[in-house]
N, C-alpha and C positions, 0 to 999 in steps of 0.2 A: 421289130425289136430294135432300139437304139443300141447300139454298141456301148456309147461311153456309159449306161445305164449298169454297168457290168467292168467289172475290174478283177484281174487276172493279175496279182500279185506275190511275187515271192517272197512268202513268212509261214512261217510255224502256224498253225493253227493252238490256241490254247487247248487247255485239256478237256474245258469242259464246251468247247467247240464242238472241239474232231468226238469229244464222245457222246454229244448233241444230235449231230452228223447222225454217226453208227446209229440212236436212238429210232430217231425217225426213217431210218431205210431199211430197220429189220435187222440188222446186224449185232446186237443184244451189248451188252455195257462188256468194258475193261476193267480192272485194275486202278485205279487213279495212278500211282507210283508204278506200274510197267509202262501206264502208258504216255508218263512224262517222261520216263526214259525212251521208249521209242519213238517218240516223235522227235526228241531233241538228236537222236542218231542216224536219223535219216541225212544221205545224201542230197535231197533236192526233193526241197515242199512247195507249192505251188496253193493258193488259198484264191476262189472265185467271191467276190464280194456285190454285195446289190445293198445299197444305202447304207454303207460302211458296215453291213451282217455279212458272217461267213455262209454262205449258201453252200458251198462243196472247198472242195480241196483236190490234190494227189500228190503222192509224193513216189520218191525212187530210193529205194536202200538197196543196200549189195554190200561186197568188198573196196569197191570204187578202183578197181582195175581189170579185174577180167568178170566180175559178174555181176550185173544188177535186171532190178525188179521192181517192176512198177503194182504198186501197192496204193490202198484205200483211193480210188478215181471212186468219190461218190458226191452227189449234187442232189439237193434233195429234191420230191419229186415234182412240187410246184415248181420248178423250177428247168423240168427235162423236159426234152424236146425244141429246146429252143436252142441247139447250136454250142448251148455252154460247154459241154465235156469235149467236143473239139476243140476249144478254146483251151480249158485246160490241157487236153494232150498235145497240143502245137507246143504250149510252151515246156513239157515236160521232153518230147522230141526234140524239142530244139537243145535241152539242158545234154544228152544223151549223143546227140551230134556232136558237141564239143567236150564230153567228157568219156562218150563209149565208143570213140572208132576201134570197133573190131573186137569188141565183147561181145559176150552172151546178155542177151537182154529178154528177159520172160517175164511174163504176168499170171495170173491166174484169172479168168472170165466168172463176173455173175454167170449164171443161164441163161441165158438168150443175147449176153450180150457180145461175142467173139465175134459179128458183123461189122461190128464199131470197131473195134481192132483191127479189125483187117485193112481195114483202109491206111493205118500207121505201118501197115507191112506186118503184122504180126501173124503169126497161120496155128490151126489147131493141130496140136500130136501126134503125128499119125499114130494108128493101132500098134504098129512095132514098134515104139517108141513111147510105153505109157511112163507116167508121173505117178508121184506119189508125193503126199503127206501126211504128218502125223495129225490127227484130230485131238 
């Protein structure tokens, strides 16, 4: 894989990108107007490109002082396995390095994927300590 082949850019993804995105990885449609609001509320977006197309994105929302949350890390699938979602999470770690010393920073894992995480430091819940949210 060429590196410069692949660009790791900090921008917004448009609406009908990120819900492009969502489309093709299973993750079913939004809202058009929740999800121009959310995306333009995020703290730190992060958009992976291959011949000036967005291929993935991720982004971090929270309060931007003591909590954030890495959200939408999705790269579609032609596109997986080849290093890119590292690429994106180096640069979202690195945004969270100079903007979260010493917050709480959580995500939420597809299934199967909390291995890739781990490597950024992140670890799963223990039993005594379950989560929740509202569906």
């Amino acid at each position: 894989m060429q590196q410069d082949e692949y660009q790791v850019v900090e921008r917004i993804p448009t609406v009908e990108e990120y819900l492009a995105l969502r489309e093709v990885v299973g993750w079913g449609q939004r809202d058009e107007q929740m999800t121009a609001r959310g995306l333009s509320n995020a703290l730190f977006t992060v958009c992976l490109l291959h011949e000036g197309k967005v291929i993935g994105c991720g982004r971090v929302i929270g309060d931007g002082g003591l909590y954030f949350y890495l959200q939408d890390i999705i790269i579609l699938p032609a596109f997986q396995g080849k290093g890119l979602g590292k690429r994106l999470m180096e640069a979202i770690m690195a945004y969270l390095e100079d903007h979260a010393p010493g917050a709480f920073v959580g995500l939420m894992a597809a299934e199967g994927a909390s291995d890739f995480y781990k490597q950024f430091g992140f670890a799963v819940r223990p039993p005594e300590r379950p989560g929740m949210f509202r569906l």
